[in-house]
C-alpha positions as CSV (number, residue, x, y, z in Angstrom):
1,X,22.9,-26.0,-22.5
2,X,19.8,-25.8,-20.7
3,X,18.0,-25.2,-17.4
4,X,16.2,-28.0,-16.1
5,X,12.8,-27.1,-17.2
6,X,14.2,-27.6,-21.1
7,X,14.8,-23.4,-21.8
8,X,17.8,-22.6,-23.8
9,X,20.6,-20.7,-22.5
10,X,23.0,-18.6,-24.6
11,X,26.2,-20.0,-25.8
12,X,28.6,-20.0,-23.2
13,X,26.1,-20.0,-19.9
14,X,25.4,-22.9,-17.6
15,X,23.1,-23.1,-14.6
16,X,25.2,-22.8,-11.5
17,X,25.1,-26.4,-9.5
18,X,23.5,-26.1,-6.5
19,X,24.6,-30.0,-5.4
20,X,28.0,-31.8,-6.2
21,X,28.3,-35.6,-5.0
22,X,32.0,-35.8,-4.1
23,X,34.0,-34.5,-6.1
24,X,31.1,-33.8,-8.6
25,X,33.5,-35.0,-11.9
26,X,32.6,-37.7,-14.1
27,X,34.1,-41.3,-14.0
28,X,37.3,-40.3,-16.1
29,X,38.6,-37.7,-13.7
30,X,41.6,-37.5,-12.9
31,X,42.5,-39.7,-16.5
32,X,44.7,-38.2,-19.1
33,X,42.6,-37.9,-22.0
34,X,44.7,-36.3,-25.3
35,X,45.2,-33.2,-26.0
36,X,43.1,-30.7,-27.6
37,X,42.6,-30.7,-31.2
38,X,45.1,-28.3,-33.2
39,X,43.9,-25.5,-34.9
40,X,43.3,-25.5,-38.9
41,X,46.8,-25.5,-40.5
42,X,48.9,-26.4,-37.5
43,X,51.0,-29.4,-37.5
44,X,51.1,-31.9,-35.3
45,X,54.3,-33.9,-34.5
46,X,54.2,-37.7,-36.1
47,X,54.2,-38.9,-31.9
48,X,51.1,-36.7,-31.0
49,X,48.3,-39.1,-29.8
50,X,45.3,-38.1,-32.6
51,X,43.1,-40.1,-31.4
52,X,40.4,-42.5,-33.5
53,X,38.6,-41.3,-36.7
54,X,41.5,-38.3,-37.1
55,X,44.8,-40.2,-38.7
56,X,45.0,-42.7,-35.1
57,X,47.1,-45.5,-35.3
58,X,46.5,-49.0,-34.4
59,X,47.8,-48.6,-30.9
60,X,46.4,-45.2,-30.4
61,X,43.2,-46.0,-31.3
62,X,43.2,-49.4,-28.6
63,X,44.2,-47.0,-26.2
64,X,41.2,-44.7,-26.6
65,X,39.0,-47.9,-26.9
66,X,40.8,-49.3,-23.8
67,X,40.2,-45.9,-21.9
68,X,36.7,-45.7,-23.2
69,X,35.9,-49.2,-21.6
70,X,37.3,-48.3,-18.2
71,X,35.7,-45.5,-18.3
72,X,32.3,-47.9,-18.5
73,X,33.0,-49.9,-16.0
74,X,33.6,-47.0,-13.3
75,X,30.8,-44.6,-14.5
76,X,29.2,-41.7,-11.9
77,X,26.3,-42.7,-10.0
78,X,24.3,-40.1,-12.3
79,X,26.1,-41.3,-15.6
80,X,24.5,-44.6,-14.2
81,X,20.1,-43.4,-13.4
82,X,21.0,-42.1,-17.2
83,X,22.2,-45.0,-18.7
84,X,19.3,-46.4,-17.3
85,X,16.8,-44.6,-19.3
86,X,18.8,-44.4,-22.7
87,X,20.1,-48.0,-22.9
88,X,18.6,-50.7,-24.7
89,X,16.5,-47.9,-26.8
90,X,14.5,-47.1,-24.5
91,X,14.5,-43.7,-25.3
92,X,12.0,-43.4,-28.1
93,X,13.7,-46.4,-29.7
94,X,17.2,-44.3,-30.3
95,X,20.4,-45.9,-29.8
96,X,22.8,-44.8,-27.3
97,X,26.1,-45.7,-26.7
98,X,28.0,-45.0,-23.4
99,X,31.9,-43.4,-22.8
100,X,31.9,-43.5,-26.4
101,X,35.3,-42.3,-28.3
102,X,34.9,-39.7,-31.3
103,X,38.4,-38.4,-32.4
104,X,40.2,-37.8,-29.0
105,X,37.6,-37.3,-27.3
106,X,35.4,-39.8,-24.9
107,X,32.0,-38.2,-25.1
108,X,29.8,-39.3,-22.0
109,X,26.8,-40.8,-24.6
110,X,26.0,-40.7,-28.4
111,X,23.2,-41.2,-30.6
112,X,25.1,-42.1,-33.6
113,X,21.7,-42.0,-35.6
114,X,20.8,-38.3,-34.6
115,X,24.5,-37.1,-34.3
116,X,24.1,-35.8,-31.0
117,X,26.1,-35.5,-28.0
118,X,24.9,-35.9,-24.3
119,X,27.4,-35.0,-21.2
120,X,27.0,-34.7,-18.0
121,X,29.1,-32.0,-15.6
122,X,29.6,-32.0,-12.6
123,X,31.3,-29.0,-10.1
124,X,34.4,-29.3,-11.9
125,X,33.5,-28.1,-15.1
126,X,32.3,-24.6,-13.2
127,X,35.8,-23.8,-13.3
128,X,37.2,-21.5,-15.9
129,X,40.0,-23.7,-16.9
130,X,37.5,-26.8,-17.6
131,X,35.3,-24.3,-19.3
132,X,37.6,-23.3,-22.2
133,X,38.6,-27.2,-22.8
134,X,35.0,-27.8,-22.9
135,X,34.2,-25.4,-25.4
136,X,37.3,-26.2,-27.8
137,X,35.8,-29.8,-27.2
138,X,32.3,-28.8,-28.2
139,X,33.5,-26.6,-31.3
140,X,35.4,-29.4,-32.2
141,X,32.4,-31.4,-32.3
142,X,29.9,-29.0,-34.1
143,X,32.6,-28.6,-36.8
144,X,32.2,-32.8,-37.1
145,X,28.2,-32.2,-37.3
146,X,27.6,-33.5,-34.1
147,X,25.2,-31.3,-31.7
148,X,26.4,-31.6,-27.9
149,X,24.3,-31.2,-25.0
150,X,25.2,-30.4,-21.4
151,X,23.5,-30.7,-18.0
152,X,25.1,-30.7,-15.3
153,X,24.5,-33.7,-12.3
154,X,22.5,-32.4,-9.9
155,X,20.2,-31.5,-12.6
156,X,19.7,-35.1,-13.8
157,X,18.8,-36.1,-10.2
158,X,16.7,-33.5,-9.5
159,X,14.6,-33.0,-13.1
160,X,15.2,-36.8,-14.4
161,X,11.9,-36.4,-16.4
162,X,13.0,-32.6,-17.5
163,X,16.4,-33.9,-19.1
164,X,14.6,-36.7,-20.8
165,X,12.2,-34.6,-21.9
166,X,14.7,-32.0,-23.3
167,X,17.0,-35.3,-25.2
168,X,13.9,-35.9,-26.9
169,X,13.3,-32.8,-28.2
170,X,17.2,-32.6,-29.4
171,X,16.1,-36.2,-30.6
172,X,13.1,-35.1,-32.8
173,X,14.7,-31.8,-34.2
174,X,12.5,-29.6,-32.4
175,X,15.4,-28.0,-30.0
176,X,18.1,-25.8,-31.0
177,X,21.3,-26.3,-30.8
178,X,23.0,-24.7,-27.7
């Protein structure tokens, strides 16, 4: 996580948003995503949507492609001034891909190359129940080797260059993980 100027926050702390654009939630809101993953050693019942990459089936895994490419065609405005800058490699020449599924989750964008993670929050995530999925979510994540970053949308239109700035860094090695 990290304040717009590129600084690292501890684990666990955002920077309060000081602007939400409606509803301030990403293009998926409101769309049942699966459940979180199970801890180690739990079982999961044979019907329990897993997801792609973690035992999926054929359908199950369309699904999450499906959901993944409606999710693309009805992204935020600032998924959107993003997707502007990372597409195409523009970014440094790194490849990004949008609303892209990794186990059950949709992660906002990826740089399969770099392992790395970007999302984008807006108001909704402040809450506390959006903040514990998030964090299973990220956990998840690290424990696959992927790093995840987060900054939240009024950050990306107010500190456009900042946020690049700080991807690159991630991008080159030279930030920690949050």
């Amino acid at each position: 996580l990290f304040r717009s100027v590129g600084v690292p926050l501890p684990v666990g702390e955002r920077v309060p948003p000081t602007f939400m654009s409606g509803a301030g939630e990403g293009a998926g809101a409101g769309m049942p995503l699966p459940g979180p993953p199970s801890p180690p050693g739990e079982r999961v019942p044979p019907d329990f949507n897993r997801g792609v990459g973690e035992g999926a089936g054929e359908s199950d895994a369309r699904k999450m492609k499906d959901l993944a490419r409606k999710l693309r065609k009805n992204q935020t405005e600032t998924e959107a001034r993003l997707w502007a800058q990372l597409r195409d490699r523009r970014l440094k020449g790194f490849k990004f891909r949008r609303q892209h599924p990794i186990g059950r989750y949709i992660v906002d964008f990826y740089c399969p190359e770099k392992r790395l993670v970007i999302e984008l929050d807006g108001g909704g995530h402040a809450e506390d129940e959006q903040k514990q999925s998030d964090k299973k979510r990220d956990e998840w994540l690290k424990q696959k080797g992927i790093s995840v970053f987060r900054f939240w949308n009024n950050i990306v239109w107010d500190n456009l260059e900042g946020v690049l700035k700080t991807i690159l860094k991630a991008l080159d090695g030279e930030t920690p993980h949050p």
